[in-house]
SELOFI-554627 format. One record per residue: residue in three letters; x, y, z of N, C-alpha, C, O in turn. Coordinates in nm, 3 decimals, padded with zeros to 5 digits. Example, Ala and Ser with C-alpha at 12.3 -4.5 7.8 and 13.67 -1.06 7.14 Angstrom:
BEGIN
R residuo    n.c1    n.c2    n.c3   ca.c1   ca.c2   ca.c3    c.c1    c.c2    c.c3    o.c1    o.c2    o.c3
R     Ala  01.319 -00.569  00.780  01.230 -00.450  00.780  01.320 -00.330  00.780  01.424 -00.332  00.846
R     Ser  01.285 -00.225  00.708  01.367 -00.106  00.714  01.290  00.003  00.787  01.341  00.114  00.804
***
This chain:
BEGIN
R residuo    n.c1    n.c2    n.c3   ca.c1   ca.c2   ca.c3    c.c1    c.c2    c.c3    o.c1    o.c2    o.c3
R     Unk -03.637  16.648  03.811 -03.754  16.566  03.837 -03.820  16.620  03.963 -03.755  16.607  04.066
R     Unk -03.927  16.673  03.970 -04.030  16.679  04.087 -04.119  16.610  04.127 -04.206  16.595  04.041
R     Unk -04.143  16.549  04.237 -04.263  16.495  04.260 -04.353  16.572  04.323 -04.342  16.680  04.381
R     Unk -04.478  16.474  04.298 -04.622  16.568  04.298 -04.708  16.472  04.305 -04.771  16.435  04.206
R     Unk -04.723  16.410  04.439 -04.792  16.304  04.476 -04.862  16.239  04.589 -04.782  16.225  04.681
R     Unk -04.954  16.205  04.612 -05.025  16.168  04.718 -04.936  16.045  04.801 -04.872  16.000  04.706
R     Unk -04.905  15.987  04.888 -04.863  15.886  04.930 -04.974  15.793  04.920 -05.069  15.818  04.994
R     Unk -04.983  15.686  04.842 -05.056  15.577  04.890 -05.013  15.415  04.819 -04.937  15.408  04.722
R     Unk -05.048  15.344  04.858 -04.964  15.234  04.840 -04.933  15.213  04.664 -04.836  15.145  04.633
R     Unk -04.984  15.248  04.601 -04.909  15.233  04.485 -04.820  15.357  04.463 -04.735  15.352  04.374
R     Unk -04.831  15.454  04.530 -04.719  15.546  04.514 -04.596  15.534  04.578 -04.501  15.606  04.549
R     Unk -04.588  15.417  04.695 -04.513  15.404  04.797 -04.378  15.377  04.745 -04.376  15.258  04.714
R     Unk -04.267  15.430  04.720 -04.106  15.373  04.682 -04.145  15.380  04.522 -04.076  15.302  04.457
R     Unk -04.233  15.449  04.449 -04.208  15.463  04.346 -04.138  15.530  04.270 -04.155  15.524  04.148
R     Unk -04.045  15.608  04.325 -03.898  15.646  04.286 -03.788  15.581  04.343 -03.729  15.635  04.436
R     Unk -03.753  15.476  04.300 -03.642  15.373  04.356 -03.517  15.378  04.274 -03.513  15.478  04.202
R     Unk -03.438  15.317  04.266 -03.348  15.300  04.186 -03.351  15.317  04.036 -03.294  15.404  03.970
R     Unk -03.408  15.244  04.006 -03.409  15.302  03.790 -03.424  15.409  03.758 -03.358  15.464  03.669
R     Unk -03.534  15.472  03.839 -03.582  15.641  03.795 -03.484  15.746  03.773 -03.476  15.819  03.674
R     Unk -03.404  15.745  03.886 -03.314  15.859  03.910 -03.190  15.840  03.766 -03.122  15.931  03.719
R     Unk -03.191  15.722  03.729 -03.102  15.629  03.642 -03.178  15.666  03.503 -03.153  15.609  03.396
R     Unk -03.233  15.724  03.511 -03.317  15.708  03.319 -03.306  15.866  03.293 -03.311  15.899  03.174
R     Unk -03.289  16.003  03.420 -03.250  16.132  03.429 -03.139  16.148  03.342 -03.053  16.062  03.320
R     Unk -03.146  16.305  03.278 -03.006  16.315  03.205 -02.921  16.375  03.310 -02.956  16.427  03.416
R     Unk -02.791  16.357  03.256 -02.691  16.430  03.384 -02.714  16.526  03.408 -02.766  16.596  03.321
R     Unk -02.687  16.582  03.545 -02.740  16.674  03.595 -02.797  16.706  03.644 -02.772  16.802  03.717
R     Unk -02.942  16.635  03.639 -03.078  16.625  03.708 -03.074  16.659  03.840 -02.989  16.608  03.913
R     Unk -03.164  16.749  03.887 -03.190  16.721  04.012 -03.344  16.679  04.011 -03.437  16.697  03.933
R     Unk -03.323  16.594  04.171 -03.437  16.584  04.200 -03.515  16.647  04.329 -03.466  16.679  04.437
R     Unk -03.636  16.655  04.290 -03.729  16.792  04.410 -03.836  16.675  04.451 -03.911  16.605  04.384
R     Unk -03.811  16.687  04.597 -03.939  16.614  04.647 -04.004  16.698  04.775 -03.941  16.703  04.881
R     Unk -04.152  16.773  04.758 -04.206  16.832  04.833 -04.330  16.763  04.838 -04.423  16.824  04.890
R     Unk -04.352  16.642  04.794 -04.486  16.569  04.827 -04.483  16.468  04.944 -04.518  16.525  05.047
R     Unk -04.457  16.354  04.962 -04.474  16.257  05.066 -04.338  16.206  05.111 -04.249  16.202  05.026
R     Unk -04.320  16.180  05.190 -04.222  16.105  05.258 -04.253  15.920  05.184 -04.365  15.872  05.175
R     Unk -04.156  15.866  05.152 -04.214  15.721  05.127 -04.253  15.698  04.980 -04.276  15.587  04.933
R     Unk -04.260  15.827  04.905 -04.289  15.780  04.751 -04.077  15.781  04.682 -04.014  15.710  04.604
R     Unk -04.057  15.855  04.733 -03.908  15.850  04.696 -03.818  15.778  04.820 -03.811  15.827  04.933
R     Unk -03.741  15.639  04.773 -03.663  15.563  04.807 -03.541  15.639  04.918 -03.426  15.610  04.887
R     Unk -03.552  15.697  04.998 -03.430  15.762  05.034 -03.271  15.683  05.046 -03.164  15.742  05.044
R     Unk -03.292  15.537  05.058 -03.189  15.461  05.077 -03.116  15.515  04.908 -03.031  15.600  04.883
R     Unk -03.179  15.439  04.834 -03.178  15.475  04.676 -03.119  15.587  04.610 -03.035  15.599  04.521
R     Unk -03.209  15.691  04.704 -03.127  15.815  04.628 -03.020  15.853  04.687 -02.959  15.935  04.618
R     Unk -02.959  15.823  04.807 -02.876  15.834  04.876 -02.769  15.724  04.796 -02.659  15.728  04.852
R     Unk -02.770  15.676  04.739 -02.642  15.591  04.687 -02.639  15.641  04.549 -02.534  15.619  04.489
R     Unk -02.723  15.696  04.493 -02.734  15.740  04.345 -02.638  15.930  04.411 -02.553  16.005  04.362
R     Unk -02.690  15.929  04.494 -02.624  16.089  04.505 -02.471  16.089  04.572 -02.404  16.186  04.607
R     Unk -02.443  15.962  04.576 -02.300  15.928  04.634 -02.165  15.864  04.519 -02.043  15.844  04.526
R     Unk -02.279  15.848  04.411 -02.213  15.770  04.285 -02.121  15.901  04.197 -02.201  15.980  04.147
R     Unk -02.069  15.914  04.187 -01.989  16.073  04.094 -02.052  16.014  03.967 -02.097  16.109  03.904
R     Unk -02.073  15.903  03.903 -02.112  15.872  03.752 -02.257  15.837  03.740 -02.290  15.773  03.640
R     Unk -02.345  15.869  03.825 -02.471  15.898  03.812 -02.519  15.983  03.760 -02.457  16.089  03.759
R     Unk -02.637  15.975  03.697 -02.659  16.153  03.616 -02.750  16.233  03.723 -02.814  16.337  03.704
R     Unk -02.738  16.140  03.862 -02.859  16.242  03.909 -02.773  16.321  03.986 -02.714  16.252  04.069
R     Unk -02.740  16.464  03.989 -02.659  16.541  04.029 -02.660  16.614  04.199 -02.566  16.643  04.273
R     Unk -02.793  16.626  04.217 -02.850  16.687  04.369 -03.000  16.649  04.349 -03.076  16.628  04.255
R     Unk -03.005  16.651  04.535 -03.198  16.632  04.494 -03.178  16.719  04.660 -03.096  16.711  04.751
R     Unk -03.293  16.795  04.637 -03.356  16.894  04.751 -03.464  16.815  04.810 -03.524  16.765  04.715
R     Unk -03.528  16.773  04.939 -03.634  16.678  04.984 -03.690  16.768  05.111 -03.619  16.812  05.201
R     Unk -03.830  16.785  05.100 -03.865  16.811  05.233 -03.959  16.751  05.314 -04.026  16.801  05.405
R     Unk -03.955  16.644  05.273 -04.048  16.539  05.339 -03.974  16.416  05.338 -03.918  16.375  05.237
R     Unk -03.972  16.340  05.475 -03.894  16.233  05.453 -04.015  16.106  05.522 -04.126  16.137  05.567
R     Unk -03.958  15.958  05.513 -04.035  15.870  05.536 -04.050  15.841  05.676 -04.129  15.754  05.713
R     Unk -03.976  15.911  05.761 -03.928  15.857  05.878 -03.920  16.014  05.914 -03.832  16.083  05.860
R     Unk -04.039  16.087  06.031 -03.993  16.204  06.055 -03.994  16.214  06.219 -04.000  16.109  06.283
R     Unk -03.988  16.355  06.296 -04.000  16.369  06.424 -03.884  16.267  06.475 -03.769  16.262  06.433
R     Unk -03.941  16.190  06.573 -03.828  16.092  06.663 -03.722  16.033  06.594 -03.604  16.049  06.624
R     Unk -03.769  15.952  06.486 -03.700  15.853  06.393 -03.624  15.937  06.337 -03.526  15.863  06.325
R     Unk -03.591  16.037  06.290 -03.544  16.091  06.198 -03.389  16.105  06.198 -03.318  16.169  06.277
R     Unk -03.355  16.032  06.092 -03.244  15.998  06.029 -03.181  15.914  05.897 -03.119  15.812  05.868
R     Unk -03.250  16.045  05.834 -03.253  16.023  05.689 -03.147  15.961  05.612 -03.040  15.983  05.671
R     Unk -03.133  15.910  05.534 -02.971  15.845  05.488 -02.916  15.963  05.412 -02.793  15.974  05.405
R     Unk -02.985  16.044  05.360 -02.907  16.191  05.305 -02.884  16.271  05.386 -02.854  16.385  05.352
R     Unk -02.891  16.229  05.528 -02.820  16.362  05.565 -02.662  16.353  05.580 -02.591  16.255  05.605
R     Unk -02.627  16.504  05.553 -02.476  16.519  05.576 -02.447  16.526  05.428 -02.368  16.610  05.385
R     Unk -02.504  16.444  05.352 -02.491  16.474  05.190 -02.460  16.588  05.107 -02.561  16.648  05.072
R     Unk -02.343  16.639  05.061 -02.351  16.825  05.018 -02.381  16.797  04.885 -02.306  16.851  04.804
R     Unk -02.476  16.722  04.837 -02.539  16.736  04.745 -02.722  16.716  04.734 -02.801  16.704  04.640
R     Unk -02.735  16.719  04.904 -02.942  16.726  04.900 -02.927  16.781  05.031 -02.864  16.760  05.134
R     Unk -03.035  16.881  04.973 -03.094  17.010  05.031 -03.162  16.934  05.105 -03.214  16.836  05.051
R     Unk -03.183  16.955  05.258 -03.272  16.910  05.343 -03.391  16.965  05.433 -03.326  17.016  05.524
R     Unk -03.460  16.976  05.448 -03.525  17.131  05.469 -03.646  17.042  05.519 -03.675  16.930  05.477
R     Unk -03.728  17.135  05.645 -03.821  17.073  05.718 -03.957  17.069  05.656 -03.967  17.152  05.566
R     Unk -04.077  16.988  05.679 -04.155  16.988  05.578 -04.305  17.096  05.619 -04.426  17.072  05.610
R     Unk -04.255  17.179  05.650 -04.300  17.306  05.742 -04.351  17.474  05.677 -04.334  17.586  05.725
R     Unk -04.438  17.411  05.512 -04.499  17.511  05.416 -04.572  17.524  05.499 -04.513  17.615  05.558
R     Unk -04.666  17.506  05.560 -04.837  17.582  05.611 -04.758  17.633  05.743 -04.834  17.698  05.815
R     Unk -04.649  17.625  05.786 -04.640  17.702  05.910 -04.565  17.845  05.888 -04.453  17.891  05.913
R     Unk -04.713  17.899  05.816 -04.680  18.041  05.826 -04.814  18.119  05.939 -04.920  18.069  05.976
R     Unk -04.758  18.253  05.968 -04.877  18.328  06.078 -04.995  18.312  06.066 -05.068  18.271  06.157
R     Unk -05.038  18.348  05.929 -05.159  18.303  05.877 -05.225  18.170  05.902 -05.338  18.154  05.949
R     Unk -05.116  18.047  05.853 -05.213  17.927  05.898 -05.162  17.881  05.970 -05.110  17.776  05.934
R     Unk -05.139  17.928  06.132 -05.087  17.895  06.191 -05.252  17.992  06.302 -05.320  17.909  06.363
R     Unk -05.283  18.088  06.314 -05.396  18.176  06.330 -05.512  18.077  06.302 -05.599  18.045  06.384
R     Unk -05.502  18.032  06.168 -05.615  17.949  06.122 -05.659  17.837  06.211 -05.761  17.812  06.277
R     Unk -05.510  17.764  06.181 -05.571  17.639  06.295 -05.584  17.649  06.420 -05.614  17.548  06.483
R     Unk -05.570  17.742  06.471 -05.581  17.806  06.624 -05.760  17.875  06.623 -05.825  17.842  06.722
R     Unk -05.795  17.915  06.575 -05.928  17.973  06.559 -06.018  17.797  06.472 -06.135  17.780  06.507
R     Unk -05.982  17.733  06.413 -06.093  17.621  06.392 -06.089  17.506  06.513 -06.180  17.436  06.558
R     Unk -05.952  17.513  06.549 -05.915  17.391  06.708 -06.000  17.504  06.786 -06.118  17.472  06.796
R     Unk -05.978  17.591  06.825 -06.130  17.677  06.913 -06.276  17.683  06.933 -06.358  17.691  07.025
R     Unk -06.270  17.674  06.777 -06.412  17.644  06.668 -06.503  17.503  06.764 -06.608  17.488  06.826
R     Unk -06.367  17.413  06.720 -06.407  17.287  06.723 -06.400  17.226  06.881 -06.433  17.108  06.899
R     Unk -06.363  17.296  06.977 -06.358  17.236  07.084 -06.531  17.314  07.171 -06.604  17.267  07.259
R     Unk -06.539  17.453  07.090 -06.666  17.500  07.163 -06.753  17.389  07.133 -06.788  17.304  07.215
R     Unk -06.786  17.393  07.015 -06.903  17.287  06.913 -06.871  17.170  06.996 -06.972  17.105  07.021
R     Unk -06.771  17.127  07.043 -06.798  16.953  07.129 -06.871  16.978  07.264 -06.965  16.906  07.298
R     Unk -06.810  17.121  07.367 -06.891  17.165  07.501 -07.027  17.163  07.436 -07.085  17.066  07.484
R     Unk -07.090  17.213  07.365 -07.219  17.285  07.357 -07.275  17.135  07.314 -07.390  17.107  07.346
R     Unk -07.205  17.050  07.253 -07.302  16.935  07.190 -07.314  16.925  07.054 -07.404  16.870  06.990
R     Unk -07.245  16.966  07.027 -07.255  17.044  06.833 -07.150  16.879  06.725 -07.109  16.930  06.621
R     Unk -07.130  16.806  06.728 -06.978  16.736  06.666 -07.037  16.740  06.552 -06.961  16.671  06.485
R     Unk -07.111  16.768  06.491 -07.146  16.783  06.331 -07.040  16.833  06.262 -07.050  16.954  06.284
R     Unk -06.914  16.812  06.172 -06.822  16.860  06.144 -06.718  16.862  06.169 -06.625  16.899  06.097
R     Unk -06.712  16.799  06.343 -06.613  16.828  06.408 -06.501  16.699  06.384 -06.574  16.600  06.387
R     Unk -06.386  16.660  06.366 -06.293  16.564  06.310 -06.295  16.493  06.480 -06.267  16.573  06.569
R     Unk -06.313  16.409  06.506 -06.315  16.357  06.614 -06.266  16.209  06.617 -06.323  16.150  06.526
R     Unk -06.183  16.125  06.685 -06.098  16.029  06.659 -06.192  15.923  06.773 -06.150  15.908  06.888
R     Unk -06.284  15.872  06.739 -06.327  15.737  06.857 -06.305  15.601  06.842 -06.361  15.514  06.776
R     Unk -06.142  15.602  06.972 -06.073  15.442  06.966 -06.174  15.383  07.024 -06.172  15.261  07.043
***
């Protein structure tokens, strides 16, 4: 099973308990979309069960990241845990360094047309 999903409130914990439960044995499950659409409590007791059919799940996004982080799968030798750290390659890593440049000239000069700007 993979997910492939936006986080938003109807997506939120929509892999909970039954889902992993309706998989044939074996299953793994892949989550590279949102933190918060897959139950981690959930799958963490389904991946602790030996008579579950869900066999491993690989996750790289969790609901709770940075400070908080303390996933209930970790330590689990059956889910892959892995940081959620695809765009940090040279390339877009260059990128956002040249548009944060972009975007800080365009605010000196007077320019914010475009510019993502946060006013609390």
């Amino acid at each position: 099973m993979s997910v492939h999903l936006p986080l938003t409130a109807r997506t939120r914990g929509l892999v909970g308990r039954p889902e992993p439960a309706l998989l044939r044995p074996g299953a793994i499950l892949l989550n590279t979309a949102r933190g918060g659409i897959v139950d981690e409590r959930a799958l963490a007791e389904a991946l602790r069960d030996p008579g579950h059919p869900l066999a491993a799940a690989a996750v790289d996004t969790f609901e709770h990241e940075h400070a908080a982080f303390d996933p209930p799968l970790f330590g689990l030798p059956n889910a892959l845990l892995t940081p959620h750290v695809a765009g940090t390659t040279r390339s877009a890593m260059a990128e956002a360094a040249v548009r944060c440049a972009d975007h800080v000239a365009a605010l000196l000069h007077g320019c914010a047309d475009g510019v993502p700007v946060a006013n609390h």
